[in-house]
C-alpha positions as YAML, in Angstrom:
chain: A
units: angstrom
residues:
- id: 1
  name: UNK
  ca: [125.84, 141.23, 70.31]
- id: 2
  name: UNK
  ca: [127.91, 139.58, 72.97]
- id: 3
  name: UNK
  ca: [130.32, 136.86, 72.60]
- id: 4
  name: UNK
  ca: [129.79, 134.00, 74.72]
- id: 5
  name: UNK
  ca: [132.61, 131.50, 75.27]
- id: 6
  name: UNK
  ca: [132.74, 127.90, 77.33]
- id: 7
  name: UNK
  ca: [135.35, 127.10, 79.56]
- id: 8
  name: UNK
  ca: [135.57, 124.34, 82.81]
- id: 9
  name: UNK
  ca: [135.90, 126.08, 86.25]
- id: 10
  name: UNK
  ca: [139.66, 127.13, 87.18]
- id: 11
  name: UNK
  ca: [140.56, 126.65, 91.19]
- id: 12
  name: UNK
  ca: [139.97, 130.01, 92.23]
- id: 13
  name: UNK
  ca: [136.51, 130.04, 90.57]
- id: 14
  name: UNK
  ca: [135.65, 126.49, 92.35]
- id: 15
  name: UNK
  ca: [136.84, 128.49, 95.45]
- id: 16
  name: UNK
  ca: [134.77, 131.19, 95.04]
- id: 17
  name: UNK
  ca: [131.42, 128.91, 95.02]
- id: 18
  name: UNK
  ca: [132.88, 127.16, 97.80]
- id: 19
  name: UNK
  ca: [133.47, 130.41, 99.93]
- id: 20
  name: UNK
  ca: [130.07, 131.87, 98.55]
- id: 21
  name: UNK
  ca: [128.11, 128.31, 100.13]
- id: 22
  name: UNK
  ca: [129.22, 128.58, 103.49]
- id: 23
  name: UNK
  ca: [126.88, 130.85, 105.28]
- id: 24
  name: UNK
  ca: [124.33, 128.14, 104.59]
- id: 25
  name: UNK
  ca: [126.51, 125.77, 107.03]
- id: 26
  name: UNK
  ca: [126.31, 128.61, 109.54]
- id: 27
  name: UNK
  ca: [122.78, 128.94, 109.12]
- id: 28
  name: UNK
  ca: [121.98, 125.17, 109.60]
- id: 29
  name: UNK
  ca: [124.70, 124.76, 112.26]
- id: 30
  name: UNK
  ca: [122.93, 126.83, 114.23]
- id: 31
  name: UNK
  ca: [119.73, 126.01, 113.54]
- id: 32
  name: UNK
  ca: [120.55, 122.44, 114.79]
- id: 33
  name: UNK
  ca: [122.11, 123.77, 117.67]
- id: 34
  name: UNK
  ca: [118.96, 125.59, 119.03]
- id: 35
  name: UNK
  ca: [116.65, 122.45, 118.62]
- id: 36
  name: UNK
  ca: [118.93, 120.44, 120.53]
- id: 37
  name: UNK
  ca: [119.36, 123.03, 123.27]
- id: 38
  name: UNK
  ca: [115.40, 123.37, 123.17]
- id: 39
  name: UNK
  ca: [115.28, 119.57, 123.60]
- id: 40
  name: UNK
  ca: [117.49, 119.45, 126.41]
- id: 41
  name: UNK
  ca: [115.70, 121.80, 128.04]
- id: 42
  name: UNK
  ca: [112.68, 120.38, 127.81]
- id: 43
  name: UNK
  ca: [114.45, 117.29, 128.94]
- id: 44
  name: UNK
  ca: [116.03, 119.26, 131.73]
- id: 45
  name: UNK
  ca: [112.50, 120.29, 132.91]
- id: 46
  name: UNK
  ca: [110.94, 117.31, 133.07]
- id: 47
  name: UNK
  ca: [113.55, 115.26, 135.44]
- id: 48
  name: UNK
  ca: [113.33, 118.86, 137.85]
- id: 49
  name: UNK
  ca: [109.56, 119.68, 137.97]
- id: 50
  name: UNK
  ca: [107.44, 116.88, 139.20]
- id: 51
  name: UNK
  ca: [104.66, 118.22, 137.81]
- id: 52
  name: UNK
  ca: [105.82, 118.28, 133.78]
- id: 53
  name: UNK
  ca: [106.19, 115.08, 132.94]
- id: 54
  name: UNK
  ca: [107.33, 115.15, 129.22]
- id: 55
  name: UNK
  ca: [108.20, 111.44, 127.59]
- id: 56
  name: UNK
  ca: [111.78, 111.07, 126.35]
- id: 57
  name: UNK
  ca: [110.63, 110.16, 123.02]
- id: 58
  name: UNK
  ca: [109.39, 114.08, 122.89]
- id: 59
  name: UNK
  ca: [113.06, 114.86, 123.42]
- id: 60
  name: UNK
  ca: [114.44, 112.65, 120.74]
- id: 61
  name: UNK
  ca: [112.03, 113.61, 118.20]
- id: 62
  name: UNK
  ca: [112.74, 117.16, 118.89]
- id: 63
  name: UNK
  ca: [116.30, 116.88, 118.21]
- id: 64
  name: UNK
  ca: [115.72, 114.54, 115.05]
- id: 65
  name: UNK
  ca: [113.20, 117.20, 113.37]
- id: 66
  name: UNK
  ca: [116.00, 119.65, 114.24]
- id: 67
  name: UNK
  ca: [118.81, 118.11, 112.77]
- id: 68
  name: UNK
  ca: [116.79, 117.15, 109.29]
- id: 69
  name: UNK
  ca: [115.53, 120.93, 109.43]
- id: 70
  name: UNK
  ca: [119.12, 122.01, 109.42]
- id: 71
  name: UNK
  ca: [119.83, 119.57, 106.62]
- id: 72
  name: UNK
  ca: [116.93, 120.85, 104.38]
- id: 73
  name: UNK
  ca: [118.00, 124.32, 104.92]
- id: 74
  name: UNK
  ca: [121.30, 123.63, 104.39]
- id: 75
  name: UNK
  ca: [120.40, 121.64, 100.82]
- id: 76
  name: UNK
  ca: [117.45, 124.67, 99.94]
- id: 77
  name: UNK
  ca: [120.42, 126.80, 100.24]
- id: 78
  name: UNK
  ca: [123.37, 125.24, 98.81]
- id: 79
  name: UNK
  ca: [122.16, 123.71, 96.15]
- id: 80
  name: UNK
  ca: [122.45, 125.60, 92.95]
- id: 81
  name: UNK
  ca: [126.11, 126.25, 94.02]
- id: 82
  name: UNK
  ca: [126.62, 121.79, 94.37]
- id: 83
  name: UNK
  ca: [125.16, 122.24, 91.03]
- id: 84
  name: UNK
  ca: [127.51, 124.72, 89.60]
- id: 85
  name: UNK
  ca: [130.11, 123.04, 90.68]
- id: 86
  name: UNK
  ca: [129.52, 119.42, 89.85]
- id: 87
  name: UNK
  ca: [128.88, 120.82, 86.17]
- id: 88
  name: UNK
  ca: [131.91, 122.03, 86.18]
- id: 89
  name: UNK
  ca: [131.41, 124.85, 83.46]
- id: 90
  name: UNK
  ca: [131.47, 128.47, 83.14]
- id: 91
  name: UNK
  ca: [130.44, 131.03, 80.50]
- id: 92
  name: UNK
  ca: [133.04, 133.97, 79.46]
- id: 93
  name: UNK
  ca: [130.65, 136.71, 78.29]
- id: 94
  name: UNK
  ca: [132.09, 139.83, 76.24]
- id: 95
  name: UNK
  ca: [130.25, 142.88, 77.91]
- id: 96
  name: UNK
  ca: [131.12, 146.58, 76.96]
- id: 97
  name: UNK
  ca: [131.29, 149.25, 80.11]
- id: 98
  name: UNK
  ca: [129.17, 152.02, 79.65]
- id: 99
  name: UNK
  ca: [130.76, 153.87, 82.89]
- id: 100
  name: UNK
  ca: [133.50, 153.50, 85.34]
- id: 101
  name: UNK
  ca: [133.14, 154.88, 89.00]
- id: 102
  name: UNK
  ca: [135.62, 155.81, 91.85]
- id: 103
  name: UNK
  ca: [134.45, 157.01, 94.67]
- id: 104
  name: UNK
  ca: [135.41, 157.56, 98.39]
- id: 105
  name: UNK
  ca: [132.89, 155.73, 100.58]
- id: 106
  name: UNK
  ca: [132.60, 155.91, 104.20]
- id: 107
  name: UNK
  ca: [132.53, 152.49, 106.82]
- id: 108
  name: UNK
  ca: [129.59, 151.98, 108.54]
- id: 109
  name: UNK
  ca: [129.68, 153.03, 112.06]
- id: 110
  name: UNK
  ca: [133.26, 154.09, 111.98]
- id: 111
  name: UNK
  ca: [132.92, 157.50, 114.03]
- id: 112
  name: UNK
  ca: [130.87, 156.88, 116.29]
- id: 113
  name: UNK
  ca: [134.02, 156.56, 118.73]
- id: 114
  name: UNK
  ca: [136.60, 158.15, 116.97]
- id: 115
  name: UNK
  ca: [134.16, 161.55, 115.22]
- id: 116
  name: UNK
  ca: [135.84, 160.43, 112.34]
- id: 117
  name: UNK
  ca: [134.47, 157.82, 109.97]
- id: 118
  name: UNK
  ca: [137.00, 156.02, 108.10]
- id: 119
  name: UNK
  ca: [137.00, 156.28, 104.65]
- id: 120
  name: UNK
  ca: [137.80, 153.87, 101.93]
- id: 121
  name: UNK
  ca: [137.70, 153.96, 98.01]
- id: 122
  name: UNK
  ca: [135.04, 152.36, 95.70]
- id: 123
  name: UNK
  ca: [135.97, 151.37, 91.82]
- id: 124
  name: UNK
  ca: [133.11, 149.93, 89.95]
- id: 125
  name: UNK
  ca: [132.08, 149.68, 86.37]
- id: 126
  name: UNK
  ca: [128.54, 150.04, 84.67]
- id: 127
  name: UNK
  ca: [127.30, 147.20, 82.43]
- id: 128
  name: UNK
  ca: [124.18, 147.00, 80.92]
- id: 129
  name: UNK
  ca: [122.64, 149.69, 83.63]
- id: 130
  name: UNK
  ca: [123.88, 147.38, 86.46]
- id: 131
  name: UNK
  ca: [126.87, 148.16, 88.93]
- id: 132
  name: UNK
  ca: [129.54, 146.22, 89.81]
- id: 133
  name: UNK
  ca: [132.11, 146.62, 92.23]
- id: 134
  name: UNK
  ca: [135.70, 145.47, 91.19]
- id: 135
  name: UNK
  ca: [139.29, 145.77, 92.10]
- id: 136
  name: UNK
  ca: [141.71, 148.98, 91.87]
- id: 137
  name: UNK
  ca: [143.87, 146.50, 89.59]
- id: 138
  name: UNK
  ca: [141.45, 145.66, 87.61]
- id: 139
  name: UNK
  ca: [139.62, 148.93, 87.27]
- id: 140
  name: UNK
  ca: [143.02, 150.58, 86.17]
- id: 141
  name: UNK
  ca: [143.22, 148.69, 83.21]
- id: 142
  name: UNK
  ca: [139.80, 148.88, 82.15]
- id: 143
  name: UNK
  ca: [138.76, 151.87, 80.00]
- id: 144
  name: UNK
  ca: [134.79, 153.35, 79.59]
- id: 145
  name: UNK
  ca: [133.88, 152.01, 76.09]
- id: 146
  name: UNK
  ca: [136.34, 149.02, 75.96]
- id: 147
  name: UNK
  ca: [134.98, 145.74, 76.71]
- id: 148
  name: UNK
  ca: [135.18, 143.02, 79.82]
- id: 149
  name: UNK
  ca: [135.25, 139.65, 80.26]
- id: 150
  name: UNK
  ca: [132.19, 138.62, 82.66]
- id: 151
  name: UNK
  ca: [132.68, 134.64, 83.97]
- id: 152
  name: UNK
  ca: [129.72, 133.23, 85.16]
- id: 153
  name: UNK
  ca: [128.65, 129.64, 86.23]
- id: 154
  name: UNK
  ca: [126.86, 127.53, 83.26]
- id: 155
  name: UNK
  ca: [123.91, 126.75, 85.30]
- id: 156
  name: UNK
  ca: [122.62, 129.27, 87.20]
- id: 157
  name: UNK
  ca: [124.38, 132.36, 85.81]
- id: 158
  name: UNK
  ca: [126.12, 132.76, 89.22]
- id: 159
  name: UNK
  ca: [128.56, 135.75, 88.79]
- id: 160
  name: UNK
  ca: [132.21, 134.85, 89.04]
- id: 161
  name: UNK
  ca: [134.31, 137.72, 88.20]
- id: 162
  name: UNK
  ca: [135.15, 140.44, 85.66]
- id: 163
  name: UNK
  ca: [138.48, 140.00, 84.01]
- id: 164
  name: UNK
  ca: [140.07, 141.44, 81.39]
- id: 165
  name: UNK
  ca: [139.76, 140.33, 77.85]
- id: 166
  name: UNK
  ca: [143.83, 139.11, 77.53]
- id: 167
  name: UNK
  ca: [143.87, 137.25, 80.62]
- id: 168
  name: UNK
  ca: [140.71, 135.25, 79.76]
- id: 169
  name: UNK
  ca: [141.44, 133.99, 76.87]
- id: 170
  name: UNK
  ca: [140.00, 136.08, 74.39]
- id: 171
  name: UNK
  ca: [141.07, 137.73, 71.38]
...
């Protein structure tokens, strides 16, 4: 059986949600940004070809349902990470490693110019039949058997970081 402790969110770990959230401003940046350009273009054609006439309300209403688009997607996405992080809370479960794995793994695309790829090495543990990739440090310290720390948010089990037992708190 696992032990389960309750601690707030440290810093880094409200960083890490942070950095994890931010693709889903990219996404609805540029989401917006393609409306508007569609709008404008639309706009564009109408004042050029006599034929086209297309009202300016058509243009505004575009760019509206573009900009609350990018909003939804940007709240569909984001919002179990707000969540986590206005809760405040994570879990420190005690997991035992059934395997560690080091490995030399190659970069994607790498040789095509130079006939070499570059290479680079992989550490990652096994827990509970899952893989998880972790850092050299970290992985040094670790031991097949022993058990790890895994912090994850309260609400939506959103995986933090492995640590070791000492530096989390835990006896």
């Amino acid at each position: 059986m696992s032990t389960v402790v309750e601690m707030r969110l440290e810093k880094l770990d409200r960083n890490e949600l942070r950095y994890s959230s931010r693709v889903a401003y990219i996404i609805a940046f540029f989401f917006t940004v393609l409306s508007t350009a569609i709008a404008e273009v639309c706009l564009w054609v109408s004042f050029t070809d006599s034929k086209m006439q297309i009202p300016y309300a058509a243009h505004l209403i575009i760019s509206i349902c573009g900009l609350m688009a990018g909003l939804l997607i940007l709240y569909l996405i984001n919002r179990k990470y707000w969540m986590d992080l206005r809760d405040g809370r994570k879990s420190i479960i005690v997991k035992v490693i059934q395997e560690k794995e080091k490995k030399v793994d190659y970069e994607a695309g790498s040789g095509r110019r130079m006939g070499r790829m570059k290479a680079f090495k992989s550490h990652s543990i096994i827990v509970e039949n899952i893989r998880y990739r972790i850092p050299e440090g970290l992985w040094i310290q670790l031991e097949e058997g022993g058990k790890v720390a895994k912090h994850t948010t309260k609400q939506n089990d959103y995986l933090i970081k492995f640590d070791t037992l000492e530096r989390s708190g835990i006896s």
